[in-house]
C-alpha positions as CSV (number, residue, x, y, z in Angstrom):
1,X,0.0,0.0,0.0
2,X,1.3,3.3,-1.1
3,X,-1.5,5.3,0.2
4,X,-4.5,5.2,2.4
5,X,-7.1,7.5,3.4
6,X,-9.2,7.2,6.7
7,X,-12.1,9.4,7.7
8,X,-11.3,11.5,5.5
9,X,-13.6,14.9,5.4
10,X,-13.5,18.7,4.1
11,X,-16.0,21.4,5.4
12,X,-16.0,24.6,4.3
13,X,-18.1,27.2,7.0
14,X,-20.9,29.4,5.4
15,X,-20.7,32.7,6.9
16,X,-23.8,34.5,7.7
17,X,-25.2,37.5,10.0
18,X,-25.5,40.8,9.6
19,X,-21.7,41.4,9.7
20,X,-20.8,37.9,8.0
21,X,-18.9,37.0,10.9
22,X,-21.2,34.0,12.1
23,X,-21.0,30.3,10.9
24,X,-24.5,29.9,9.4
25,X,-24.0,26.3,8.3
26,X,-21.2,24.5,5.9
27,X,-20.2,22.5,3.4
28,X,-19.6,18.8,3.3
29,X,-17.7,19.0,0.1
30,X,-15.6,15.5,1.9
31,X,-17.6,13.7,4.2
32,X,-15.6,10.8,5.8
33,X,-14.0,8.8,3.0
34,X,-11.5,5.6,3.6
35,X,-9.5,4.1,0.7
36,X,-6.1,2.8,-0.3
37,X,-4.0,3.0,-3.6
38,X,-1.4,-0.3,-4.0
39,X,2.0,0.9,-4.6
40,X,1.6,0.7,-8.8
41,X,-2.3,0.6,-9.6
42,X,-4.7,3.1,-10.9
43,X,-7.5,3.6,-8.7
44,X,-9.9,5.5,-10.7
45,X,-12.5,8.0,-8.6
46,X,-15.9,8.9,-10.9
47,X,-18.9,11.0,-10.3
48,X,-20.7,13.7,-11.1
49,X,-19.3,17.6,-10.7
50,X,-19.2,18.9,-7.4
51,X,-19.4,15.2,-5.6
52,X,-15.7,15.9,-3.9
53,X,-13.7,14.0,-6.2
54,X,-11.0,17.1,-6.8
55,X,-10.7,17.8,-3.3
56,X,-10.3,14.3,-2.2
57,X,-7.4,14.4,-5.0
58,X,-6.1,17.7,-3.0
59,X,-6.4,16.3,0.5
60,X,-4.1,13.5,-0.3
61,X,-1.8,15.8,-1.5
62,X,-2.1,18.1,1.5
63,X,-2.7,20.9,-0.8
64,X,-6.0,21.7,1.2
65,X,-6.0,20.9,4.9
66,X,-8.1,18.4,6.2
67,X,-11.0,19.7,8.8
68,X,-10.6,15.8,10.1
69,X,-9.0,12.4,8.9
70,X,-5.7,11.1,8.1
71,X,-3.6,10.3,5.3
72,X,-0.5,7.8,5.2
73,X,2.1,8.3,2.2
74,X,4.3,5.0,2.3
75,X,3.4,4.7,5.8
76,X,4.5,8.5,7.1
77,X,1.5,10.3,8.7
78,X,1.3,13.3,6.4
79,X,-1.6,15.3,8.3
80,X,0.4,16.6,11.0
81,X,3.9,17.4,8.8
82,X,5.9,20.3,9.3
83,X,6.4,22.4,6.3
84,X,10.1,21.3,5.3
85,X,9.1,17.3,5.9
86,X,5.8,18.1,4.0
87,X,8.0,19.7,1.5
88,X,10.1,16.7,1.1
89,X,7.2,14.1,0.8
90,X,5.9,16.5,-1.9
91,X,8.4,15.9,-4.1
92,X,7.2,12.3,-4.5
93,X,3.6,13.3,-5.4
94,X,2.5,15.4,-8.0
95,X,-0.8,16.4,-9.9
96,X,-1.8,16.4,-13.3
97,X,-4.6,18.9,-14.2
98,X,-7.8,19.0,-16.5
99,X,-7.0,22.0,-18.3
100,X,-3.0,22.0,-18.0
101,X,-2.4,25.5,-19.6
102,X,-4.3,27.5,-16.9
103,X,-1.9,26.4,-14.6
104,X,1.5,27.1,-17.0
105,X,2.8,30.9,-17.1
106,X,2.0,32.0,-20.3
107,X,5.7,34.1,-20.3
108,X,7.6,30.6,-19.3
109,X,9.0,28.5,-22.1
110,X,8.1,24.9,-22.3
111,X,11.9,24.1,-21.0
112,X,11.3,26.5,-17.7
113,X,8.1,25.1,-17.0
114,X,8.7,21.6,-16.9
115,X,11.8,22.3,-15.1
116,X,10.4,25.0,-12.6
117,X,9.9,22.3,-9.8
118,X,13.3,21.2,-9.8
119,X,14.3,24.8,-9.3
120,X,12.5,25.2,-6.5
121,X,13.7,22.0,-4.8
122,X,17.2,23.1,-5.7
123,X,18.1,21.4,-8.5
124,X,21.1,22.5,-10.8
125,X,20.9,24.3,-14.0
126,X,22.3,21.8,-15.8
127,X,20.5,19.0,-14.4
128,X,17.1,20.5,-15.3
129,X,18.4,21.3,-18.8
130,X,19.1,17.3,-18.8
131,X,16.0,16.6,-17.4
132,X,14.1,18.7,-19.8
133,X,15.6,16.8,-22.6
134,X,14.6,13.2,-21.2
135,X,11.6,14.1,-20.8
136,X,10.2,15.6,-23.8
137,X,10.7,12.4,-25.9
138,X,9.2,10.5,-23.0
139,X,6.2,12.3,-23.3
140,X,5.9,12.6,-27.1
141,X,7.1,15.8,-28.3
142,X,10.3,17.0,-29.9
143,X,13.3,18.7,-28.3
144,X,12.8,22.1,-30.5
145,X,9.4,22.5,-28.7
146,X,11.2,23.2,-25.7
147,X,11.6,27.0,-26.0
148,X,8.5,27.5,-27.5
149,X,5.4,28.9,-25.4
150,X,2.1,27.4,-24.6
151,X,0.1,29.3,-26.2
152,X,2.0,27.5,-29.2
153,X,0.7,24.4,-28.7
154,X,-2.8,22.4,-29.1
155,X,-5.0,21.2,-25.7
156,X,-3.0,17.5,-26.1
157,X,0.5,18.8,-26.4
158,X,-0.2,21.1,-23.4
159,X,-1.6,17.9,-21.4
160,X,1.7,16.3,-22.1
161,X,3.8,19.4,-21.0
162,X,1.9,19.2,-18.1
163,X,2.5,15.3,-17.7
164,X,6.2,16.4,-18.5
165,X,6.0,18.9,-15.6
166,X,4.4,16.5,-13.1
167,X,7.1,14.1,-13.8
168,X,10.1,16.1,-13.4
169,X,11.0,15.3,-9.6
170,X,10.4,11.7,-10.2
171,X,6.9,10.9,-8.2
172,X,6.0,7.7,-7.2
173,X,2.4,9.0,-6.6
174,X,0.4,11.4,-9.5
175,X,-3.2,12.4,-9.1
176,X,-4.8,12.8,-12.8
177,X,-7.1,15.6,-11.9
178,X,-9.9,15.1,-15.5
179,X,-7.1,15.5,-17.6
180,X,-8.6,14.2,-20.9
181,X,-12.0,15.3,-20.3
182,X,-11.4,18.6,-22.1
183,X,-9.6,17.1,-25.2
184,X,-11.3,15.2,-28.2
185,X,-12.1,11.4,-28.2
186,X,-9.3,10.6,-30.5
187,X,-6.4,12.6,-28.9
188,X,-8.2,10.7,-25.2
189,X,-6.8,7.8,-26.4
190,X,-3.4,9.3,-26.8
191,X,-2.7,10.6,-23.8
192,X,-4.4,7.8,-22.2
193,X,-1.7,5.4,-23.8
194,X,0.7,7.6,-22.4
195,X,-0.4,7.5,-19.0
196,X,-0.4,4.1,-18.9
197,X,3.2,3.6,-20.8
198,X,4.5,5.8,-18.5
199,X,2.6,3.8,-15.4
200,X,4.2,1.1,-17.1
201,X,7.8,2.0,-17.2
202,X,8.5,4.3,-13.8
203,X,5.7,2.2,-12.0
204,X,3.6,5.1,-11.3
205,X,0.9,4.8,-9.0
206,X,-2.5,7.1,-10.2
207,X,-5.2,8.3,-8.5
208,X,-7.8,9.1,-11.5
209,X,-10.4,11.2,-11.3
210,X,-13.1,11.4,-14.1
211,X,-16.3,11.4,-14.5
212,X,-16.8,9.4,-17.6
213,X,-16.5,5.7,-16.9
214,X,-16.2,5.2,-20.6
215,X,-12.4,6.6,-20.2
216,X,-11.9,4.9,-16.6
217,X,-12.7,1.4,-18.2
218,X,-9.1,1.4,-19.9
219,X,-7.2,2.9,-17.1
220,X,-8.1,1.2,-13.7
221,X,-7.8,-1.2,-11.5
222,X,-9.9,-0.4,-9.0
223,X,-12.9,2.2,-9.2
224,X,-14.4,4.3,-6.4
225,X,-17.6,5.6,-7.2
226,X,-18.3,9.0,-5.1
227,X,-21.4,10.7,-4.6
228,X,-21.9,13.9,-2.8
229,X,-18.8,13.6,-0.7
230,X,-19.0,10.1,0.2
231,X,-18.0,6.9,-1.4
232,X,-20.8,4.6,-2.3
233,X,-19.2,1.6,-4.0
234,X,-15.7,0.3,-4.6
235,X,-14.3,-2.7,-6.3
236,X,-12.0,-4.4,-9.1
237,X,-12.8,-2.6,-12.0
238,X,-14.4,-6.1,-13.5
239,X,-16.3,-6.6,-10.6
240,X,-17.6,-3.3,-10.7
241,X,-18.8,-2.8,-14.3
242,X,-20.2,-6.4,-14.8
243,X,-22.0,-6.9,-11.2
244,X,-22.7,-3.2,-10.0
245,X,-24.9,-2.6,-6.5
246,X,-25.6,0.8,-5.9
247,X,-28.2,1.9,-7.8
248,X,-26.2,5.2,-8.5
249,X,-23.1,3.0,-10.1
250,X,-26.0,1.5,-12.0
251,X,-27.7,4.5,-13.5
252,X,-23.6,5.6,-14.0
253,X,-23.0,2.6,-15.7
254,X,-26.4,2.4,-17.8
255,X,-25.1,5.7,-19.6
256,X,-22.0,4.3,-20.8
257,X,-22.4,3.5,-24.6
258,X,-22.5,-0.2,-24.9
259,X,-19.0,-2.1,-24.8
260,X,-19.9,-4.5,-27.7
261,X,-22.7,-4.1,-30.1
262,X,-25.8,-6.0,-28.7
263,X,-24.9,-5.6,-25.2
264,X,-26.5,-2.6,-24.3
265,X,-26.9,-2.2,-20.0
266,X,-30.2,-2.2,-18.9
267,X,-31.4,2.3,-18.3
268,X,-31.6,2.7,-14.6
269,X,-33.0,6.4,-14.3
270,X,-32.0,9.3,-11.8
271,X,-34.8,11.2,-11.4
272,X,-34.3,14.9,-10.0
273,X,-30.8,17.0,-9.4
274,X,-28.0,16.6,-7.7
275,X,-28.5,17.5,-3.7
276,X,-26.2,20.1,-2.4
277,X,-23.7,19.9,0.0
278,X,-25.0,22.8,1.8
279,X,-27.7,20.8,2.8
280,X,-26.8,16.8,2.8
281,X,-30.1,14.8,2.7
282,X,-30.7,12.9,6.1
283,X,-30.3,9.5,6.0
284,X,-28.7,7.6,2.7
285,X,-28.0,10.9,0.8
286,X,-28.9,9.7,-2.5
287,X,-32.7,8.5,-1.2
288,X,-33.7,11.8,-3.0
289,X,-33.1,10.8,-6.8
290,X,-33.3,6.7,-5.9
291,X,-35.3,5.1,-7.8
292,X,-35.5,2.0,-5.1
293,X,-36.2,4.5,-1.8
294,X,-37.4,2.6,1.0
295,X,-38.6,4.3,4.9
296,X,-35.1,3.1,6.1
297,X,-33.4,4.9,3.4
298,X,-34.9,8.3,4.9
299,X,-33.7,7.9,8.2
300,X,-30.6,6.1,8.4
301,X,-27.2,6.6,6.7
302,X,-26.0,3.4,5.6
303,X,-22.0,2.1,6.0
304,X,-20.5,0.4,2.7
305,X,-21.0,-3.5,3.0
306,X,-18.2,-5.9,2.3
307,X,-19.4,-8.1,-0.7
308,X,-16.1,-10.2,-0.8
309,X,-13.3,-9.7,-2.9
310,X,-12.7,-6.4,-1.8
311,X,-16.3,-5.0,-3.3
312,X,-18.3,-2.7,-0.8
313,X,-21.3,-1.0,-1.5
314,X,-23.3,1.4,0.8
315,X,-26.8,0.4,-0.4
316,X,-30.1,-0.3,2.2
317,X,-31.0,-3.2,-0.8
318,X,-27.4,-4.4,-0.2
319,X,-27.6,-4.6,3.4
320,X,-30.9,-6.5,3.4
321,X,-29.6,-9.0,1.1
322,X,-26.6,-10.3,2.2
């Protein structure tokens, strides 16, 4: 294990009052999540926008500070770090974004920003010149592109910079933030591949977030299925897409175009939006767009179930069943 979560919870305090200077209320955007990531697999994490998936990805890193919870980086407590030993474990973890160029200076060549975090963990000029030049190949572009500028390149090569970037100190740990959900179906599949060759040869280990369980069906291992700040379902990725139980992995699942001709899922329908996490429903908090709602359902908040083989589902209908 590489990585583990436990408890793991954001809230955000709404201010309110006539001075907005009293807590009115808050929001759950984490609400108590537990996983692990094996040293060297892809665990994918899918939902829809605004269920906590991007700052569960950011509490790992300790870019955001947990309001409770732990988080264990190849077995060092990371919650409690000081800022140089934080700084340190850092190094080993990095983040690939959705939209890369947002986050690249738009006066920076391509060399300076992939080398920028070596610079600020001291590395020599020349060894981020050397690095620079390793990398670019690696991630599919040419050396000349190196003192170009962003703004020179399409939404793919800017994802690879970006990959370039996030590789630069050598991580053993990289959180893919959406980062082909803004590029075209065909150049998906290109930086997918590269993800995974790269996975391959420096035995990455990849959180994955993504929403689209059409793209996390050729990158995971495992998948986490998250819904307003909470984990409902997790298992093997084979498990999970040919036997789901929560009837939100199931309507997921039923919007996915059909693998092979003929086999087209059975629909399961949400009905209604999306609750807020201002205001968490009591009781299971996805009893409001369920199409299966029972009385218990209302009232009480149920735990994910172990199936067996590592499959857990938080699901009433599981509970009663097994």
């Amino acid at each position: 294990m590489l990585i583990r979560a436990d408890n793991l919870a954001k809230h955000y305090p709404i201010m309110g009052g006539f001075f907005g200077n009293k807590v009115a209320g808050q929001v759950r955007a984490v609400d108590g999540v537990s996983f692990a990531i094996e040293r060297g697999e892809t665990l994918a994490l899918v939902g829809e926008s605004g269920c906590g998936k991007s700052t569960t990805g950011r509490l790992l890193t300790r870019l955001i500070e947990p309001t409770a919870g732990t988080v264990r980086f190849d077995n060092t407590e990371i919650s409690e770090l000081g800022a140089e030993e934080l700084r340190t474990v850092r190094r080993r973890m990095q983040l690939v974004f959705q939209d890369a160029g947002s986050s690249f200076n738009p006066r920076m060549t391509v060399a300076a920003l992939i080398a920028e975090p070596m610079h600020l963990a001291g590395a020599s000029a020349a060894d981020c010149k050397a690095r620079v030049q390793e990398l670019l190949p690696l991630v599919g572009l040419a050396a000349e592109h190196a003192e170009r500028y962003p703004h020179e390149f399409s939404g793919g090569q800017r994802q690879r910079i970006g990959i370039a970037r996030a590789l630069a100190l050598r991580p053993d740990f990289v959180v893919c933030d959406e980062p082909v959900s803004a590029l075209d179906v065909s150049v998906q599949a290109q930086v997918i591949n590269l993800l995974t060759g790269l996975q391959r040869d420096f035995e990455l280990t990849y959180l994955f977030i993504s929403h689209d369980l059409r793209v996390v069906r050729h990158v995971a291992d495992r998948v986490a299925v998250m819904y307003l700040g909470r984990i409902v379902e997790i298992a093997d990725k084979a498990t999970l897409y040919r036997s789901p139980q929560h009837p939100y992995t199931r309507a997921l699942l039923s919007a996915v175009p059909a693998h092979r001709p003929g086999k087209a899922r059975a629909r399961t329908e949400v009905v209604g939006e999306v609750a807020s996490a201002r205001a968490v429903p009591s009781g299971c908090r996805y009893h409001t767009r369920c199409p299966y709602v029972m009385p218990v359902c209302q009232t009480d908040d149920p735990e994910l179930t172990d199936l067996g083989g590592g499959h857990r589902s938080a699901c009433h209908l599981v509970r009663t069943s097994h």
